[in-house]
N, C-alpha and C positions, 0 to 999 in steps of 0.2 A: 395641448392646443393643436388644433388642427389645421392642415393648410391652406383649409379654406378663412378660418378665424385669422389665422396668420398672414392670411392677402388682405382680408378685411380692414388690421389694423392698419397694416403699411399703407392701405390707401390713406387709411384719416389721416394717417400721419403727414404724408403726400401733402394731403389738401390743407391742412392746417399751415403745412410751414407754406404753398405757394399763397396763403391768405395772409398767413403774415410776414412774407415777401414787401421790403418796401418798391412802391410806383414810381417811377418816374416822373418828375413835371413837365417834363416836355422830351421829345424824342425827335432828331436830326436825322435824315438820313442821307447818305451820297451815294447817288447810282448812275454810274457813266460817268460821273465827273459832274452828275448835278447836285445841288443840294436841295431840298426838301422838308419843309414840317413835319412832320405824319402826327404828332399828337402835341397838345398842350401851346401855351401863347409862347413865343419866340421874338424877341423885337427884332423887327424887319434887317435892321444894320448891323446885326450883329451875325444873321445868317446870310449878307451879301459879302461881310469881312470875311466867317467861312468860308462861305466861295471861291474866294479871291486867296486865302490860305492853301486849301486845299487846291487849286490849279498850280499854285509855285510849287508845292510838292509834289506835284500831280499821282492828288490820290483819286481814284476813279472808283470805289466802294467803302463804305463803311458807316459806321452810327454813331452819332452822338446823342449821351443822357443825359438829362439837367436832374439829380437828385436832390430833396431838401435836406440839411446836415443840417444842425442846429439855424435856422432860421437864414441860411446862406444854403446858395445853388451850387452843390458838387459838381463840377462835368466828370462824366465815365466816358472811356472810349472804347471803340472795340479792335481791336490787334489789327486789323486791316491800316491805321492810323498813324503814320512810325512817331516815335516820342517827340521828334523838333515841333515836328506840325501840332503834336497834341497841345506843346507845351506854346506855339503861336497863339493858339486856340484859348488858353487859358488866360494867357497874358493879357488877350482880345476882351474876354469877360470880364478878368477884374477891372482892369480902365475904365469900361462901360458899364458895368452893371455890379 
């Protein structure tokens, strides 16, 4: 095989796994210390309790994922997030939602 064949494959391969990569349903973001939608429904109170989270830790960047796991919303966070706040954040959802 040649290395052209051989970059060929690695792309499908590439492209196959980011297709079947799961999506996110909704995606948070925090920049400067604000929070943010950027994709998918979010109910309103629950990204003002965000807010209001993430200023007592004051975290001034980072992202939250709502994943679907068996028919319940996973949240992911991204390392910017330190675990208390994550784990405020989580606590915030299950109550509500």
């Amino acid at each position: 095989m040649g290395t052209a064949q051989l970059a060929f494959v690695l792309l499908v391969l590439v492209g196959v796994l980011l297709a079947c990569r799961p999506r996110p349903v909704f995606v948070i973001q925090i920049r400067d210390g604000v929070v943010r939608v950027r994709r998918g429904p979010v109910p309103r109170e629950f990204v003002g309790e965000v807010g209001d989270v993430c200023q007592k830790y004051r975290v001034v960047a980072g992202t939250i994922r709502g994943f679907l796991v068996r028919k319940r919303i996973a949240l992911v966070f991204s390392r910017h997030i330190p675990p208390p706040c994550q784990q405020r954040i989580r606590n915030i959802w299950n109550l509500h939602f």
